[in-house]
RODO-2510 file (C-alpha; in nm, 4 decimals, decimal comma):
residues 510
     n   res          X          Y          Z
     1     x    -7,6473     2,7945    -1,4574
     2     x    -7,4873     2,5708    -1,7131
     3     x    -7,1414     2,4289    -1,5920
     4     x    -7,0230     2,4513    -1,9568
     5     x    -7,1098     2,8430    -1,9235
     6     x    -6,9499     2,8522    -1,5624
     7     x    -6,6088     2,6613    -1,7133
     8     x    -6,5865     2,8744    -1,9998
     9     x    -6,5907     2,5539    -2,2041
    10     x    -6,8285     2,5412    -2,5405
    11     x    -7,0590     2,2426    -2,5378
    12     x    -6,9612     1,9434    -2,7264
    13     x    -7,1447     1,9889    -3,1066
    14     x    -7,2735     1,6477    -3,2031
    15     x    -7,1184     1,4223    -3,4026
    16     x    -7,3402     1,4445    -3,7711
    17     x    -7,3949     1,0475    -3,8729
    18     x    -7,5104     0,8991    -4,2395
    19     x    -7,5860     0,5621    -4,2772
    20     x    -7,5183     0,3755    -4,6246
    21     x    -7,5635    -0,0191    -4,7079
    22     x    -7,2005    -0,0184    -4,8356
    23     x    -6,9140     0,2176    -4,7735
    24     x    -6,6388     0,1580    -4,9896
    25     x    -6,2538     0,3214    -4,8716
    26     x    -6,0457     0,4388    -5,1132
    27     x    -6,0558     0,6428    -5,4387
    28     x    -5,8298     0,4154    -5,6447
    29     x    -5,7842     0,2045    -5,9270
    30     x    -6,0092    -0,0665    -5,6976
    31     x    -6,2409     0,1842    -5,5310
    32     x    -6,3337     0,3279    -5,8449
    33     x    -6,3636     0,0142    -5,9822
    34     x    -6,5773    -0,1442    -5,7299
    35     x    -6,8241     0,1973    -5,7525
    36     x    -6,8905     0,1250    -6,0418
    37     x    -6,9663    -0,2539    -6,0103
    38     x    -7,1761    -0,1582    -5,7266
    39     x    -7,3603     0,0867    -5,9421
    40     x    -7,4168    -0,1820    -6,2035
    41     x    -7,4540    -0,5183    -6,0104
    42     x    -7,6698    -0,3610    -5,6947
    43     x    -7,8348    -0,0570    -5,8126
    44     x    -8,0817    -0,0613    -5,5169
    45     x    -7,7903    -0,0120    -5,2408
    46     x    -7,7183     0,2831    -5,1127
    47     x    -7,3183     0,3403    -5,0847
    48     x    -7,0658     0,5895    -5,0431
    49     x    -6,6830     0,6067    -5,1873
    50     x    -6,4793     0,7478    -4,8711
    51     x    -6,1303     0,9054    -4,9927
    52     x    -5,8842     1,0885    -4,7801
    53     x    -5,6966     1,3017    -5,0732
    54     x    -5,8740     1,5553    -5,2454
    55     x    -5,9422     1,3839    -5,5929
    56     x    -5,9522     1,0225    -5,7199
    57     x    -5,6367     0,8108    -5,8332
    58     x    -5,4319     0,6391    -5,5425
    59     x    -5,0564     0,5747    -5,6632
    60     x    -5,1771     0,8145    -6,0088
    61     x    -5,2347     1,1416    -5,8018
    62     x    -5,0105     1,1201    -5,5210
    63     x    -4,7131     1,0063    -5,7297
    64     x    -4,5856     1,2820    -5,8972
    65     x    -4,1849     1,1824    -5,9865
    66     x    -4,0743     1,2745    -6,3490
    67     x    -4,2261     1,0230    -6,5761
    68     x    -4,4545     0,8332    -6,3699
    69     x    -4,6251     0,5628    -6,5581
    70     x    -4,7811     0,1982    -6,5127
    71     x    -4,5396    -0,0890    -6,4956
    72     x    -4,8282    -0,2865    -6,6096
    73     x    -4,9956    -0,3275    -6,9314
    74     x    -5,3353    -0,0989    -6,9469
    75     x    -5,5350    -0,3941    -7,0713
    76     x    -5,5009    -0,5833    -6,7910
    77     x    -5,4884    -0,3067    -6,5767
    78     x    -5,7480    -0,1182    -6,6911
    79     x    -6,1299    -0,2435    -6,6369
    80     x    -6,2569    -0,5152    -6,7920
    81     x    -6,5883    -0,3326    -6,8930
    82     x    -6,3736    -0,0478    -7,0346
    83     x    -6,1749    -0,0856    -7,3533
    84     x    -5,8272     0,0986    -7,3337
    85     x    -5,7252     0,2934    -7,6535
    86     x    -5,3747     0,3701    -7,6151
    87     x    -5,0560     0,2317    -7,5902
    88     x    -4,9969    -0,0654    -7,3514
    89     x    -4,8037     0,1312    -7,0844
    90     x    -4,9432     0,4578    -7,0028
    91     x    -4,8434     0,7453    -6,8017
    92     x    -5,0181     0,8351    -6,4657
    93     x    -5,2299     1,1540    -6,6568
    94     x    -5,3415     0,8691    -6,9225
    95     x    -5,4518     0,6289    -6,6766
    96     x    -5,5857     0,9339    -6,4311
    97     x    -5,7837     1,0288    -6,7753
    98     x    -5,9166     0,6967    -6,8372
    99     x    -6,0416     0,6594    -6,4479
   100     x    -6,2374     1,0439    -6,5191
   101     x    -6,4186     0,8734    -6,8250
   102     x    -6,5091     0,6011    -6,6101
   103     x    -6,6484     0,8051    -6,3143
   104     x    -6,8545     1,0477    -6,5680
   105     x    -6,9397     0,7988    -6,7508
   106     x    -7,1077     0,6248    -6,5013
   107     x    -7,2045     0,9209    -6,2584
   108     x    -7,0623     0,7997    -5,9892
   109     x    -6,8540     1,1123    -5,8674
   110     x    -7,2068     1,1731    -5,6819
   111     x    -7,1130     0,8911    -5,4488
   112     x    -6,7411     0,9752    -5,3776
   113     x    -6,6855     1,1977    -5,0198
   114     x    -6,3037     1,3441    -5,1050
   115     x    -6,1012     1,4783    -4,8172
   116     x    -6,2283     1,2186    -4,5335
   117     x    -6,0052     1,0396    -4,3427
   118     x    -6,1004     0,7200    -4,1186
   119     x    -6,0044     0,7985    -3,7724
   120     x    -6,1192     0,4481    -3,6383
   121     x    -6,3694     0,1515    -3,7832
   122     x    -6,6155    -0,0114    -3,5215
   123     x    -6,8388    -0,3523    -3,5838
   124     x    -7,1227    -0,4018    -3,3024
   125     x    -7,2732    -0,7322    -3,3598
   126     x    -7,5679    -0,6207    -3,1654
   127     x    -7,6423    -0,4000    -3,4457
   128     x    -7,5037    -0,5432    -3,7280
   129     x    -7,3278    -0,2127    -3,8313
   130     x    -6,9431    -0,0699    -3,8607
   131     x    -6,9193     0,2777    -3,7372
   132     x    -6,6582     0,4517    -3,9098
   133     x    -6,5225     0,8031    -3,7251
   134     x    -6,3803     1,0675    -3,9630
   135     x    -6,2632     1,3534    -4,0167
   136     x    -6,3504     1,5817    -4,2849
   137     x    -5,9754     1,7562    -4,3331
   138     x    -6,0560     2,1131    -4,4954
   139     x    -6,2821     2,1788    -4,1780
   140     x    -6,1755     1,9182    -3,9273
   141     x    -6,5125     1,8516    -3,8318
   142     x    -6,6190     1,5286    -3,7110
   143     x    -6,8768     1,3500    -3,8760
   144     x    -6,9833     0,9532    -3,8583
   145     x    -7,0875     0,7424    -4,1064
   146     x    -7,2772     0,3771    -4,0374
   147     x    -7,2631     0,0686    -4,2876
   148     x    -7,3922    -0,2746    -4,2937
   149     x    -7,0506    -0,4153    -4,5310
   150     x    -6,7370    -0,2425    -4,5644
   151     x    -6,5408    -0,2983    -4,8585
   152     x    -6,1798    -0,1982    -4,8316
   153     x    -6,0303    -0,0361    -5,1135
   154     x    -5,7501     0,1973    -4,9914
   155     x    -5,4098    -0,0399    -5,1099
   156     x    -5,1680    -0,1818    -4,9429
   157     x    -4,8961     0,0956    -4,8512
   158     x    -4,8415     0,4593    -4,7194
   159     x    -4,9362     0,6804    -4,9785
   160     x    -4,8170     1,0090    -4,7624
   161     x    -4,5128     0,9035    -4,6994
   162     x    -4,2361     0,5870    -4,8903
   163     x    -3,9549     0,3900    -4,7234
   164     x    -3,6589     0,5820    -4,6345
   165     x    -3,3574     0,3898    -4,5036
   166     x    -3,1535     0,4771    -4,2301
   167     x    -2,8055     0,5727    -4,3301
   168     x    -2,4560     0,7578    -4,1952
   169     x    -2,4395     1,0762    -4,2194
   170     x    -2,7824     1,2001    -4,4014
   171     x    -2,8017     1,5127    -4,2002
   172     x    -2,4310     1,5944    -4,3450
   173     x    -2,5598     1,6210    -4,6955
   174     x    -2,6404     1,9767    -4,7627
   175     x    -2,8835     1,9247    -5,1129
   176     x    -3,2705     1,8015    -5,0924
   177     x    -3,2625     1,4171    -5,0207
   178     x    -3,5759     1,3360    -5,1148
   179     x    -3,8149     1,0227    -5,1361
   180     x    -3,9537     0,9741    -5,4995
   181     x    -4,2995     0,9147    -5,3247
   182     x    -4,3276     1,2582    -5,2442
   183     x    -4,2177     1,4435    -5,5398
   184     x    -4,1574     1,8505    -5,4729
   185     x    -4,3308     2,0063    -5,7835
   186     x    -4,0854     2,2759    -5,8072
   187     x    -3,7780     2,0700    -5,7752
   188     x    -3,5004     2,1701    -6,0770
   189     x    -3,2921     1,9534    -6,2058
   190     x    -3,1838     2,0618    -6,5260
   191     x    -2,7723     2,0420    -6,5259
   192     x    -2,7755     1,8739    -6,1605
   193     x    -2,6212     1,5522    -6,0765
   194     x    -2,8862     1,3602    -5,9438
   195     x    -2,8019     1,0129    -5,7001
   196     x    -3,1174     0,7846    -5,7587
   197     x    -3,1262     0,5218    -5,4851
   198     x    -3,2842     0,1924    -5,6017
   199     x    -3,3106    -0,0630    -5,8755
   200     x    -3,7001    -0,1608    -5,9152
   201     x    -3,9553     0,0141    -6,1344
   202     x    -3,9948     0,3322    -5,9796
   203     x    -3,6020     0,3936    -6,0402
   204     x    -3,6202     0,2688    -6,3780
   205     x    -3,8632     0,5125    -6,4524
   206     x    -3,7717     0,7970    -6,2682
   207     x    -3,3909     0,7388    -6,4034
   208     x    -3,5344     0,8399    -6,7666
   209     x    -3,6988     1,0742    -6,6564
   210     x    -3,4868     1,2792    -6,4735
   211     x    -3,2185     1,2159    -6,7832
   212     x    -3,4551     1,3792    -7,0402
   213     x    -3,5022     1,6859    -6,7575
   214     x    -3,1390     1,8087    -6,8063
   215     x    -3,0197     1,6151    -6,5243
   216     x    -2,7069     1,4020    -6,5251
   217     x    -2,8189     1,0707    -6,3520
   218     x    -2,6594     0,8310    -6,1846
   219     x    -2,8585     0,4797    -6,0481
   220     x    -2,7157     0,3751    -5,7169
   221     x    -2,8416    -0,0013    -5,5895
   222     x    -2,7607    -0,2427    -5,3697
   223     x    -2,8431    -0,5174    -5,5729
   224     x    -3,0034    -0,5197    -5,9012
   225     x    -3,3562    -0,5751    -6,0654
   226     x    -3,4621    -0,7761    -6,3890
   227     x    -3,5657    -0,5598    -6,6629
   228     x    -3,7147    -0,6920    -6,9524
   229     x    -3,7544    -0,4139    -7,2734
   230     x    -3,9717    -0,4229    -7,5713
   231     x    -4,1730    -0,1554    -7,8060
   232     x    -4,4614    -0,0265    -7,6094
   233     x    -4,6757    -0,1123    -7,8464
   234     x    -4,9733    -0,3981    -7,9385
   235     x    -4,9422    -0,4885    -8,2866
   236     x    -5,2265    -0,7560    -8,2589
   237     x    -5,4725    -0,4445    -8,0978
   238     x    -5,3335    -0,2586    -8,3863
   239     x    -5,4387    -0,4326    -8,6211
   240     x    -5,7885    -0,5396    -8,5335
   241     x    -5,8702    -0,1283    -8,4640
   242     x    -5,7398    -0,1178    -8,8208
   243     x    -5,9863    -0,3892    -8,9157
   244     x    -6,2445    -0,1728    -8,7264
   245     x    -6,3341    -0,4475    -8,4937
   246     x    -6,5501    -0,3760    -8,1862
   247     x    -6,3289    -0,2017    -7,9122
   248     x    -6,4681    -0,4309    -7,6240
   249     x    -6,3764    -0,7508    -7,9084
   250     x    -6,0230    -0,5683    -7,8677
   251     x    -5,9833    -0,5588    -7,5148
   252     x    -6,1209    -0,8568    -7,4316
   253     x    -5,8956    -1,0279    -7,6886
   254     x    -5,5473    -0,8273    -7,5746
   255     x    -5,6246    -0,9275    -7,2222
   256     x    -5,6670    -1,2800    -7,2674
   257     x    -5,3315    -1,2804    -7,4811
   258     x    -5,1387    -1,0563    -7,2324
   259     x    -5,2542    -1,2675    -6,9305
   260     x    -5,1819    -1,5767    -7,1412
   261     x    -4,8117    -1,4700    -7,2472
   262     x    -4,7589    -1,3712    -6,8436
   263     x    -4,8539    -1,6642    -6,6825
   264     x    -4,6881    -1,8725    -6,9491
   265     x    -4,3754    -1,6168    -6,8286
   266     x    -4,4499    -1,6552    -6,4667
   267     x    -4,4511    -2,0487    -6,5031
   268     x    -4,1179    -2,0649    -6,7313
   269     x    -3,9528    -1,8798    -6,4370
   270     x    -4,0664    -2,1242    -6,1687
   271     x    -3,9803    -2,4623    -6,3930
   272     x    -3,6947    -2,3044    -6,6131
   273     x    -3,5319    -2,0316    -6,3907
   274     x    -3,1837    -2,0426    -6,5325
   275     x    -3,2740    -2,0455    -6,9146
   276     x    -3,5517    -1,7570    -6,8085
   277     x    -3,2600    -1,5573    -6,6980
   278     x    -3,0544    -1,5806    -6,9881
   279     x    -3,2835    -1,4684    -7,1508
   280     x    -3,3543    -1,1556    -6,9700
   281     x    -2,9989    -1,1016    -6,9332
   282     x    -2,9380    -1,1393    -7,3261
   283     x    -3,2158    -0,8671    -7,3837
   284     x    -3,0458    -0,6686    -7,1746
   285     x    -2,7153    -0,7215    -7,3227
   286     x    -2,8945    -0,6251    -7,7253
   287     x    -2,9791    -0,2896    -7,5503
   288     x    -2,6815    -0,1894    -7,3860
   289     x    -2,4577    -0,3653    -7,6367
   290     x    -2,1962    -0,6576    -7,6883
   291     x    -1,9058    -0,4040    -7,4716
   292     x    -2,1082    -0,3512    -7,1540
   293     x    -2,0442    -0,5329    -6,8237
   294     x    -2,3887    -0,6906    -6,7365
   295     x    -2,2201    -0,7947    -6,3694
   296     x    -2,2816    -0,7251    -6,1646
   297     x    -2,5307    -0,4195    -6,2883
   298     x    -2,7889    -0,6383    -6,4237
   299     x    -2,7264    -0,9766    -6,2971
   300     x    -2,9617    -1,0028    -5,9793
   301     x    -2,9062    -1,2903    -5,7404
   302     x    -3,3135    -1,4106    -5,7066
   303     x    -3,4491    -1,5945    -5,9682
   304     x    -3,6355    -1,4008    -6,2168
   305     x    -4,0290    -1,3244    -6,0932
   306     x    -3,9359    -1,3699    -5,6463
   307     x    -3,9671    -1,0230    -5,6964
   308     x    -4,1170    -0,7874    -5,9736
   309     x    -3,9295    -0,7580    -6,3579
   310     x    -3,9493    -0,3981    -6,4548
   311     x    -4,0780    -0,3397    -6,8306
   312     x    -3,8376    -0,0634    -6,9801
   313     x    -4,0965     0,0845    -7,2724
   314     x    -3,9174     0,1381    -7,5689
   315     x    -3,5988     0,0932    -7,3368
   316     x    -3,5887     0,4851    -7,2875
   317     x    -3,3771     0,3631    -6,9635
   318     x    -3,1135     0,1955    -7,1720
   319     x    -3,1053     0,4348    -7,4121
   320     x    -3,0103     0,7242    -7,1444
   321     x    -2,7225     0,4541    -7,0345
   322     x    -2,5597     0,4359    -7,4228
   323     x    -2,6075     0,7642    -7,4840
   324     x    -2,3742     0,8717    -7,1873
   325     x    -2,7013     1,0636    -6,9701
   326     x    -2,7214     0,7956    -6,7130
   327     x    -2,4727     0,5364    -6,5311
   328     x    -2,5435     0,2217    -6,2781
   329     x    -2,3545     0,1934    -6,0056
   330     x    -2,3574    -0,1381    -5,7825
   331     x    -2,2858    -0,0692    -5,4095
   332     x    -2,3704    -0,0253    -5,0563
   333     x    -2,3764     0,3687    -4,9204
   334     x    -2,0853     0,3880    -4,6400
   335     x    -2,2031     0,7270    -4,5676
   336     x    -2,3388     1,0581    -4,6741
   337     x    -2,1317     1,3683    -4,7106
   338     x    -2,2000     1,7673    -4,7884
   339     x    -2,1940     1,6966    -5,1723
   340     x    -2,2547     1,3609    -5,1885
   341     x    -2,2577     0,9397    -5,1248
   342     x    -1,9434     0,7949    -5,0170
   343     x    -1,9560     0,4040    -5,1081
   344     x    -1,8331     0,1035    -4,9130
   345     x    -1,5888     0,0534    -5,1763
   346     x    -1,4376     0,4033    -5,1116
   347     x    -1,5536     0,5367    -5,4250
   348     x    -1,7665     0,8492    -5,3896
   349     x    -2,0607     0,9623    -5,6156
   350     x    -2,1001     1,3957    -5,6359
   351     x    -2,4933     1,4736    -5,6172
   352     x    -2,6288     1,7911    -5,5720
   353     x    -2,9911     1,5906    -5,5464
   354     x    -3,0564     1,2549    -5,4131
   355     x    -3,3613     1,0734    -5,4484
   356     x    -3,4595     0,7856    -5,2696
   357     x    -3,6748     0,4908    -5,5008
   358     x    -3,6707     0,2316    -5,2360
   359     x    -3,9884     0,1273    -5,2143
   360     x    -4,3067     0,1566    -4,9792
   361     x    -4,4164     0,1088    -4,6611
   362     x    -4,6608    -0,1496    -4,6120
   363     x    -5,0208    -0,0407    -4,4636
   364     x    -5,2487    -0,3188    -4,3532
   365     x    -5,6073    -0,1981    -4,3968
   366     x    -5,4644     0,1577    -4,4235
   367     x    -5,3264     0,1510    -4,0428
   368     x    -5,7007     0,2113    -3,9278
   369     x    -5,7586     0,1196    -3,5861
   370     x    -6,0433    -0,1624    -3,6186
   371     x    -6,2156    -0,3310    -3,3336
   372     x    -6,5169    -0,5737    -3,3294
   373     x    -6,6906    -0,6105    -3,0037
   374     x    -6,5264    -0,3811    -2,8239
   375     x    -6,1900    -0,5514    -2,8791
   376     x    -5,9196    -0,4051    -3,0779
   377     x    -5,8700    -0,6137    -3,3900
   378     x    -5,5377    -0,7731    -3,4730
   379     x    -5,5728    -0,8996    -3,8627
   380     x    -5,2222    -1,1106    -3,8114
   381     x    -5,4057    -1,2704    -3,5566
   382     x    -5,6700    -1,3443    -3,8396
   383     x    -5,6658    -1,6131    -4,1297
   384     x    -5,7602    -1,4630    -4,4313
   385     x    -6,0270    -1,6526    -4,6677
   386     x    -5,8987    -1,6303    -5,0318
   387     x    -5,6898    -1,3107    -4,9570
   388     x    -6,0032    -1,0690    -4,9150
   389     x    -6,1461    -1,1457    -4,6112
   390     x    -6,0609    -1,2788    -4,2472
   391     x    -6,1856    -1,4881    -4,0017
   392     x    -6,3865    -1,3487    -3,7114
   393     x    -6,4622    -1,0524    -3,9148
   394     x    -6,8214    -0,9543    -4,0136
   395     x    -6,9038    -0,7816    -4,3121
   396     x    -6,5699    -0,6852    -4,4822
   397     x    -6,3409    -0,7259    -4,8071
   398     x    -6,0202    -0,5952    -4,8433
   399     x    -5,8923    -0,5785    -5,2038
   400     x    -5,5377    -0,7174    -5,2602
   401     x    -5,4690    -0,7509    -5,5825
   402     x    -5,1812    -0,9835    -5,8372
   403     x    -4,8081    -0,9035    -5,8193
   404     x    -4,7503    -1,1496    -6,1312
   405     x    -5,0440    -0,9641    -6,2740
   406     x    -5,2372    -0,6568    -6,3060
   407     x    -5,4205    -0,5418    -5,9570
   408     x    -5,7010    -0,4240    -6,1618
   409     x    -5,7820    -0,7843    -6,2803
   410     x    -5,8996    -0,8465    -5,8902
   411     x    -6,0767    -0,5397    -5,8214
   412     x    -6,3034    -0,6816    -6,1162
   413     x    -6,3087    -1,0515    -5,9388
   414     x    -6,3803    -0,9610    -5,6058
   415     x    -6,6234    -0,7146    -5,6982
   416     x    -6,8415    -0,9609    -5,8545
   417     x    -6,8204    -1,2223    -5,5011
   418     x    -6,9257    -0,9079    -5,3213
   419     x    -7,2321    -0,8115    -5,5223
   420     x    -7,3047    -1,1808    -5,5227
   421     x    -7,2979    -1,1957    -5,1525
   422     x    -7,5031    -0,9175    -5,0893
   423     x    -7,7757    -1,0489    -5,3071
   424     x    -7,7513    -1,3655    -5,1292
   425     x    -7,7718    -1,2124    -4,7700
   426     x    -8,0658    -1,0231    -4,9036
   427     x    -8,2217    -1,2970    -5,0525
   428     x    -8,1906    -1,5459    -4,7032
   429     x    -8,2691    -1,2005    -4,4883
   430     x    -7,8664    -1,2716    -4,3139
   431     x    -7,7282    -0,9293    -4,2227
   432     x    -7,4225    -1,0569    -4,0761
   433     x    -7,1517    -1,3290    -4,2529
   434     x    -6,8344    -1,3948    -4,1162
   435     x    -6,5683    -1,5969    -4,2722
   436     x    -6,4024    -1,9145    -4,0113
   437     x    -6,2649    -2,2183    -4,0041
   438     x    -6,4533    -2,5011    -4,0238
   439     x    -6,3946    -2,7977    -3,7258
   440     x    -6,1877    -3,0239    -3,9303
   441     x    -5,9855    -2,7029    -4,0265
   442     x    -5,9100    -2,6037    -3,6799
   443     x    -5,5839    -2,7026    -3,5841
   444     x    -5,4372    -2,6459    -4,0055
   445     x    -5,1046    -2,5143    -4,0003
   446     x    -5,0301    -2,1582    -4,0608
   447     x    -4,7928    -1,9660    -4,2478
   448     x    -4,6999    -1,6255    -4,3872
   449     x    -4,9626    -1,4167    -4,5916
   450     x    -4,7093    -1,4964    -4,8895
   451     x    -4,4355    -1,8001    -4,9069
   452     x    -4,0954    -1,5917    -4,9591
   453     x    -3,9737    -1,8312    -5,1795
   454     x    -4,2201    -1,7389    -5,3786
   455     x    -4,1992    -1,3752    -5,3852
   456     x    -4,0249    -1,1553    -5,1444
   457     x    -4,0085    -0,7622    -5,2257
   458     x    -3,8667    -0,5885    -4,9841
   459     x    -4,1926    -0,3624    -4,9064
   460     x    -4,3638    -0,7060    -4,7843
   461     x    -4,0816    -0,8854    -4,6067
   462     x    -4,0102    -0,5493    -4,3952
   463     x    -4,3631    -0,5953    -4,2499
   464     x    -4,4900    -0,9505    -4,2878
   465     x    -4,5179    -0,9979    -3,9634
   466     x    -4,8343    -0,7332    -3,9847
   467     x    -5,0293    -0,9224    -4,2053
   468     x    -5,3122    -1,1998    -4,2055
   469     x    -5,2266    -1,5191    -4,2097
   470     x    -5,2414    -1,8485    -4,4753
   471     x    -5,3742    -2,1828    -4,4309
   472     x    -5,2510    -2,4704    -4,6236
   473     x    -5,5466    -2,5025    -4,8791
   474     x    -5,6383    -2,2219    -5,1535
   475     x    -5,9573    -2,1578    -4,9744
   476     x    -5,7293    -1,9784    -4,7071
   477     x    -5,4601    -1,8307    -4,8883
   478     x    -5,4268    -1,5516    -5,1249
   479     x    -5,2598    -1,7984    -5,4399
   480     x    -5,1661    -1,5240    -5,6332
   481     x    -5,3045    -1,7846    -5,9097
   482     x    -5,5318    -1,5378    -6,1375
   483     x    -5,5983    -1,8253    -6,3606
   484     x    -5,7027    -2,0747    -6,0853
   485     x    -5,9160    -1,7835    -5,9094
   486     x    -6,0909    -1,6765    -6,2255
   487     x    -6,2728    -2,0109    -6,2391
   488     x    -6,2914    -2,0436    -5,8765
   489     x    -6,4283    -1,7725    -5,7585
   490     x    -6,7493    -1,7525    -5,9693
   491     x    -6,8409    -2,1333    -5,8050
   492     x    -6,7734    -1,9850    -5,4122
   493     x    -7,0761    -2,1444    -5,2593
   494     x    -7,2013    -1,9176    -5,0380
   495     x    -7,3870    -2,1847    -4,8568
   496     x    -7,0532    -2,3105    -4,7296
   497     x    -7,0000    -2,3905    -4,3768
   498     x    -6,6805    -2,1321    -4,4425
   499     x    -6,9304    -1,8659    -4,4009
   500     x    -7,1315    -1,8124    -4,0924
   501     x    -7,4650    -1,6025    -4,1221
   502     x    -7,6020    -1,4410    -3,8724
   503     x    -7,4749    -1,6391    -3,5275
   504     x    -7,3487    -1,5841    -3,2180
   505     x    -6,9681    -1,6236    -3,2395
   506     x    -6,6582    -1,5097    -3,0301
   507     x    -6,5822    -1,1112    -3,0951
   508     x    -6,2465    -1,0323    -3,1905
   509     x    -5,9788    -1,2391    -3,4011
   510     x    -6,0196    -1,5699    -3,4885
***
């Protein structure tokens, strides 16, 4: 007799397995981006868009806070082979819209798997495969899927769950202390005093928000953020709609001049940092008026652009402040209490809500256990090549996009190296390439994925030590230089001894 039957155990079912050429992870901005370059670019592979939530959208479906919108501008965020039509900051049901045009426009919810979440990611050189284990969450059945190039598409933190500080006393408080990440739908605010915790973009959004709600807002940080305000509005795309040009003239034109006015921003900051500033502090001032204290409310100690400057459209968040809905409070929390924060300075703030904006927690390769060979994979023990893939790793991107600029202008860059590596390996009959160092490269010093000095939000320093690590040549860093990478990555020879096709190489990290 069976020993399953004599146990009372049910034999094991087996595990259901589909092989594609390419999976891609993730659902996002970048997933759904790179579907549809993959659909366009390779239309002979077969590939598969693997997403844990139940619909498409990343940040744009999980993030549900009152007034969620884009803190960058839709033309450089949106696609580059999609024209955007409406103003330059949208809200998350614009941009969610915009994504569902793309999809049906280009049939490509046919290759997206919702409601699948990676389990564990497995490269056997012997094959030449990953071996991804997931599970499919409505049913919790286990099914396997096979792929000869992974392209990693999921972002870069926690989407189920933001960073929450430690502090005195939180179990004291007695209202919902919640994390703006992980909005309640049903929460009511309307006549509550509301504590928001945090100075960046999600606060100066959610501050507005919550304002316009009924709710009487305060905006408690530590330290505070550059804001920069100005009509959200393109006159220049405007006009040439009025003028009837082509919409793909328009978007290609807005782009170039949005990029063009950033980096010409982004370099001002580095060379100019104290005139920059005044600046910024001077808009600031023509918004809340010649009366208001700027310090130490608006006066942060980095120099502008070491972390993110948060566009205030239309400066709804400056309006809420004059018009008496909304105050800024600088200070550290002592404590919590039944009704409320009690600051280091003594001075107490009365919430019925809290609501934590203070930030995200980083997710390397979205905290999927990866292992190549047999051996678990450690990607800070890794060196990544041009901030999308790593040494000793076969077969795999990872899409990281700009902070100076939009993500979306990478999704569109890296795409096109992928597609143009997969046509070469097809070409030369390779099924395997993995990025390394070459022998004069071997003892290059390393640092950090990202020089602090150079930018340093809090997200990224919490968990640096997590990530791959930078060489001391472009090749192996991720520059963060759009325009340098625009022109560089097109001339990637994929000849280069950087790449190694096909050979027998230690498993494992680099």
């Amino acid at each position: 007799m069976n020993a399953n039957i004599l146990s009372g155990r049910q034999p094991a079912r087996p595990v259901a397995t589909e092989h594609f050429d390419v999976i891609i992870v993730g659902a996002g901005i970048s997933g759904v981006g790179s579907a549809y370059h993959m659909r366009t670019q390779c239309p002979g592979k077969r590939f598969v868009v693997l997403e844990s939530k139940d619909s498409f959208g990343g940040t744009w479906h999980t993030h549900r806070y009152p007034g969620v919108r884009s803190d960058s501008d839709l033309y450089t965020f949106g696609y580059r082979f999609k024209p955007w039509m409406g103003k330059p900051i949208a809200t998350a049901e614009e941009i969610l819209s915009y994504m569902a045009e793309v999809i049906e426009e280009n049939d490509l919810a046919q290759h997206i798997r919702y409601r699948h979440r990676i389990d564990a990611a497995s490269w056997s050189s012997a094959e030449g495969l990953w071996t991804l284990d997931t599970t499919r969450l409505e049913s919790g059945e286990r099914v396997r899927f096979t792929t000869n190039f992974l392209w990693m598409c999921q972002g870069y933190y926690r989407h189920d769950q933001g960073y929450l500080p430690e502090w005195t006393g939180m179990d004291n408080f007695k209202g919902p202390l919640i994390h703006a990440q992980t909005w309640p739908e049903e929460l009511d605010v309307q006549g509550k005093r509301v504590v928001v915790i945090g100075s960046g973009a999600t606060a100066a959004t959610v501050v507005p928000g919550l304002a316009r709600l009924g709710a009487k807002v305060t905006m408690l940080q530590r330290s505070p953020t550059y804001f920069i305000s100005g009509r959200n509005a393109n006159d220049l795309a405007n006009e040439l709609r009025r003028l009837e040009i082509d919409p793909m003239w328009i978007h290609a034109i807005i782009r170039k001049k949005v990029l063009m006015d950033g980096a010409i921003f982004a370099r001002r900051s580095r060379e100019e940092p104290e005139e920059v500033r005044k600046e910024l502090l001077a808009g600031v001032r023509a918004q809340l008026g010649e009366d208001f204290e700027l310090e130490p409310h608006f006066s942060p100690r980095y120099r502008p652009w070491q972390q993110r400057v948060a566009f205030i459209p239309d400066g709804d968040m400056f309006a809420e402040i004059r018009e008496g809905n909304a105050i800024v409070v600088t200070d550290e929390i002592d404590r919590f209490v039944e009704d409320g924060v009690v600051l280091k300075s003594n001075e107490k703030l009365d919430a019925d809500i809290v609501v934590a904006a203070t930030g995200f927690q980083l997710s390397v390769l979205g905290d999927i256990p990866f292992s190549v060979d047999g051996q678990s994979l450690d990607f800070s023990k890794t060196v990544t090549y041009r901030g999308m893939m790593f040494t000793g790793v076969p077969n795999m991107v990872w899409v990281f996009g700009y902070f100076r600029a939009s993500w979306t202008l990478r999704v569109d860059m890296v795409a096109d190296f992928v597609c143009r590596l997969l046509k070469h390996m097809d070409a030369t009959g390779a099924k395997q390439v993995t990025p390394q160092l070459r022998e004069d490269e071997k003892d290059m010093p390393l640092s950090e994925w990202i020089d602090a000095d150079n930018f340093n939000p809090g997200y990224l320093m919490r968990d640096i030590q997590l990530m791959p690590r930078s060489g001391n040549t472009r090749e192996w860093q991720h520059t963060q230089d759009y325009w340098g990478e625009k022109d560089e990555f097109p001339e990637i020879d994929l000849t280069d001894g950087v790449f190694r096709y096909d050979a027998n190489r230690p498993s494992g990290n680099a």
